[in-house]
Backbone bond lengths (Angstrom), bond angles and torsions (degrees), N, CA, C in turn:
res aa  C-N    CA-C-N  psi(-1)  N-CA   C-N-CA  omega(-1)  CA-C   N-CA-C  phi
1 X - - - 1.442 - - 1.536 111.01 -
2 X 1.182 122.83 -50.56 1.361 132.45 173.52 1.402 127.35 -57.43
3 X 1.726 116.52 -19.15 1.395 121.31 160.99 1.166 113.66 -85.86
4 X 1.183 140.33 -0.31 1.165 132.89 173.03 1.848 119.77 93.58
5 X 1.404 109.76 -4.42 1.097 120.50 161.67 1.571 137.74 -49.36
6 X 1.169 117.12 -15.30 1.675 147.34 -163.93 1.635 97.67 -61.40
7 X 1.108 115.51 122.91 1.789 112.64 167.20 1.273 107.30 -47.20
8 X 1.669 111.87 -26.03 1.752 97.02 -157.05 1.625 88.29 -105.67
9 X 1.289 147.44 -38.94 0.979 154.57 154.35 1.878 111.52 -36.30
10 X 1.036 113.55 -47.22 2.005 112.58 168.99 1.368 108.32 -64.42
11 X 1.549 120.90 -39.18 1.538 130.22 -178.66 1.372 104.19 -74.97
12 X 1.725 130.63 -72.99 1.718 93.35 161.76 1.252 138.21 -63.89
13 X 0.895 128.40 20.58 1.754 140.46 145.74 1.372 106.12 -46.23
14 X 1.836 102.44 -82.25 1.436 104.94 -169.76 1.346 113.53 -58.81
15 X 1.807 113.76 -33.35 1.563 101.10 -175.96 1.803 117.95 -43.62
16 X 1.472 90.16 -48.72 1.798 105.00 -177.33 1.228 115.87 -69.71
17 X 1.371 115.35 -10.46 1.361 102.55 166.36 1.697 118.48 -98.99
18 X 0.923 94.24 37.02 1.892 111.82 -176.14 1.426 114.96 -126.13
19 X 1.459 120.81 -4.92 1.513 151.55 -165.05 1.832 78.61 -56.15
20 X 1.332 106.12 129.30 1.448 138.25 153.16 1.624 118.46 -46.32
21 X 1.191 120.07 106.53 1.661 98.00 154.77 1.234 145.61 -38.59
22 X 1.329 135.59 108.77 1.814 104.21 179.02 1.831 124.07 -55.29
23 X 1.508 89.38 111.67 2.128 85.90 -178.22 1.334 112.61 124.25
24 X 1.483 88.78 -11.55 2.107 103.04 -175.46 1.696 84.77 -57.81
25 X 1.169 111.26 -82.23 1.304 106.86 -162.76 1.389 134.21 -114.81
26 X 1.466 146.52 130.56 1.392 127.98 -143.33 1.552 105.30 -69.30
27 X 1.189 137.73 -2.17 1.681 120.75 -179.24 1.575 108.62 -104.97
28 X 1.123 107.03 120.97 2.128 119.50 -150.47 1.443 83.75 -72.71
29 X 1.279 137.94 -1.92 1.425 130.14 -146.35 1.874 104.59 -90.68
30 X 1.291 107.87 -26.04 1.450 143.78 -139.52 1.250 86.93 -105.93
31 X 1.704 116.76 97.08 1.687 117.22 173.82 1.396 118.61 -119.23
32 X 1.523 99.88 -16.02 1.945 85.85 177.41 1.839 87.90 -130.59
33 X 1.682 116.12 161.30 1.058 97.32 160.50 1.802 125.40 -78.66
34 X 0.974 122.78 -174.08 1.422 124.04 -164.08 1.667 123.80 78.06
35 X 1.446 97.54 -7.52 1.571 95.85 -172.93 1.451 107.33 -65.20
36 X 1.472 130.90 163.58 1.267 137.08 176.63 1.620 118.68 -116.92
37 X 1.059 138.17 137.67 1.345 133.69 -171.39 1.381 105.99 -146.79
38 X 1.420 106.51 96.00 1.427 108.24 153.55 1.733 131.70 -53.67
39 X 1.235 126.07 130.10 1.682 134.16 -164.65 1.405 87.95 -107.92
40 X 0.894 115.29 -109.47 1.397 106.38 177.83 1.379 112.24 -116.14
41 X 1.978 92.88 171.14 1.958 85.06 -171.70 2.081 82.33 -112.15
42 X 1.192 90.64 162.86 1.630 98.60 158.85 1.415 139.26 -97.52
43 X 1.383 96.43 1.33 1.538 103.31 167.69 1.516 90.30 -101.76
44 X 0.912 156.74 -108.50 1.190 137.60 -161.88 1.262 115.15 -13.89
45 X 1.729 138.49 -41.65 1.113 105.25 -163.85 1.578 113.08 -96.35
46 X 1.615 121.53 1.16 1.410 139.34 178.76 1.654 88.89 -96.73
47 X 1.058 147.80 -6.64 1.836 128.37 164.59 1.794 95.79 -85.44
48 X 0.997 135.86 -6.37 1.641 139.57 -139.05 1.662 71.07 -120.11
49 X 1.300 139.03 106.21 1.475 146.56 132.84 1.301 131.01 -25.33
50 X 1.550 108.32 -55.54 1.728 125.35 174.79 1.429 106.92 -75.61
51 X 1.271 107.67 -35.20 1.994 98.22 -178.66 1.551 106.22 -72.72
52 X 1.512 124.56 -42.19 1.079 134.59 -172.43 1.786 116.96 -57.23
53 X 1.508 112.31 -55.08 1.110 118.96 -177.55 1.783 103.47 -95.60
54 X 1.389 115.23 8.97 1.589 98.66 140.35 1.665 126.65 -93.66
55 X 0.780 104.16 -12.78 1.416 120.61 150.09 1.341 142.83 -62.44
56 X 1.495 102.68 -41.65 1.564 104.78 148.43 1.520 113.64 -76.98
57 X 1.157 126.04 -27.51 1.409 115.54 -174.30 1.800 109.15 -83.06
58 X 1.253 114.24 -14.99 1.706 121.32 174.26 1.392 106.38 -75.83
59 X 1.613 116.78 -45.22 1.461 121.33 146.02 0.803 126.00 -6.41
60 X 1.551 108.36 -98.28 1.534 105.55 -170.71 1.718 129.21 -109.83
61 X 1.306 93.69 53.77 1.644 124.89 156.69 1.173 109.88 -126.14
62 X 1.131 141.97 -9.38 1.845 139.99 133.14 1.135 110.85 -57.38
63 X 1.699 125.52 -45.63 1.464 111.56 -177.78 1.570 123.47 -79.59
64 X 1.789 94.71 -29.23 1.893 95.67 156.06 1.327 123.57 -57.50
65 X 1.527 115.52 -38.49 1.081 101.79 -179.71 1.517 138.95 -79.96
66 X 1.229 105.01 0.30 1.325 138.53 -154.11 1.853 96.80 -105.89
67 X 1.150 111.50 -38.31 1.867 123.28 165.21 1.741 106.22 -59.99
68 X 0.946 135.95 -29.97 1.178 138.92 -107.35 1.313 116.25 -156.55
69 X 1.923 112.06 -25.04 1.797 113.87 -164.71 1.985 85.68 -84.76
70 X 1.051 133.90 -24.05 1.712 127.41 -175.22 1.603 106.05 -43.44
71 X 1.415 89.45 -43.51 1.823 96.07 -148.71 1.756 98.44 -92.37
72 X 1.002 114.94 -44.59 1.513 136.29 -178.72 1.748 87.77 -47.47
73 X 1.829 112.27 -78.45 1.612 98.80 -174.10 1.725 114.31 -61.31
74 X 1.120 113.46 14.94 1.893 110.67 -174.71 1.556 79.70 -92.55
75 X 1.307 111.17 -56.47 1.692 105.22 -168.93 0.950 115.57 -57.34
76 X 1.280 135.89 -39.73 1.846 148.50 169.84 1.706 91.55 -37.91
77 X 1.623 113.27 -73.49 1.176 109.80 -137.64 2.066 90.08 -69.36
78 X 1.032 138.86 -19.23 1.325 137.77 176.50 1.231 130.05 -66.48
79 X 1.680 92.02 -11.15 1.602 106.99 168.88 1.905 101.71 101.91
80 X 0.953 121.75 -34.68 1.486 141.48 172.82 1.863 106.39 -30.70
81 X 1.150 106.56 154.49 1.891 103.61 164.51 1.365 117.45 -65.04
82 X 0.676 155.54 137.10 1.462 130.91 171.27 1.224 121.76 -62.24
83 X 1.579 160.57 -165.17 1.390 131.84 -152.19 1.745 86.46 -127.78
84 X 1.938 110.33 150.16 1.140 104.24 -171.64 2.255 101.38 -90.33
85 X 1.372 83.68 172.78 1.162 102.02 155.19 1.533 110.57 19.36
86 X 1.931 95.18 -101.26 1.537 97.72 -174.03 0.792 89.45 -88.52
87 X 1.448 156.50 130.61 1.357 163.53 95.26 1.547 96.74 -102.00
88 X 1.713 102.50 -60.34 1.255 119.09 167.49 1.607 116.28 -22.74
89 X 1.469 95.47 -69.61 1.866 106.88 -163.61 1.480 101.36 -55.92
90 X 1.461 95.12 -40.65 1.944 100.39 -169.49 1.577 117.87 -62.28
91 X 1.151 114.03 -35.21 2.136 136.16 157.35 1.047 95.59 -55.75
92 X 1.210 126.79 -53.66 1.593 119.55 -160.05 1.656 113.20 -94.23
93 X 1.000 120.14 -5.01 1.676 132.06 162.02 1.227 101.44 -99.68
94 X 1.270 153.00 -45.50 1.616 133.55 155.23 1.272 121.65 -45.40
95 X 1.128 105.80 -39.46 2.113 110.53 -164.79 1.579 73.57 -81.43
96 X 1.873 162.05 -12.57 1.166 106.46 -169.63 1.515 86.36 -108.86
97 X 1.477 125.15 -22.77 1.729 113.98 168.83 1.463 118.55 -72.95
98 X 1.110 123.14 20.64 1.373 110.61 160.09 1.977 110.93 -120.84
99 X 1.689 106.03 3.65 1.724 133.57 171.81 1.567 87.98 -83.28
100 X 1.518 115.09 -47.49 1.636 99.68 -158.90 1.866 94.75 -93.56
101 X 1.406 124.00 8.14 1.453 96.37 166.03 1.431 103.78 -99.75
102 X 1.643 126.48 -11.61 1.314 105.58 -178.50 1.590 104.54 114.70
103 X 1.005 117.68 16.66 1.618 109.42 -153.77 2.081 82.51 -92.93
């Protein structure tokens, strides 16, 4: 044990010889290489209701807004308010019934 021969004694060997720089990398958390760090999991965050359907709701107010930022900065630059809310939805529920007649 004392020479250093020990399976478990050679294995923290190599661990310590894997020791992190301080500055290598910005998360202080991170001390040997090989470590593993789960960020997030996705089953946890699809059993989680409130994380899930804020997520759909961050969705699709990026994708409204995303229909919608052309005309909004045209109105900015005219000096105008830019248009609220539903003005938006109401443009954007015409522009898709006049997509689903074909026009």
């Amino acid at each position: 044990l004392l020479d250093g021969t020990d399976p478990v004694t050679a294995a923290a060997r190599r661990k310590r010889s894997k020791k992190v720089a301080p500055g290598r990398f910005a998360e202080d958390s991170i001390h040997y290489l090989g470590d593993t760090v789960c960020i997030w999991d996705v089953n946890e965050f699809l059993s989680n209701r409130k994380w899930r359907e804020d997520a759909v709701r961050r969705s699709r107010r990026a994708d409204e807004d995303e229909l919608t930022r052309s005309r909004g900065a045209a109105k900015k630059r005219r000096g105008g308010k830019a248009p609220s809310r539903r003005d938006r939805f109401n443009d954007m529920m015409e522009r898709l019934y006049e997509d689903s007649l074909g026009k």
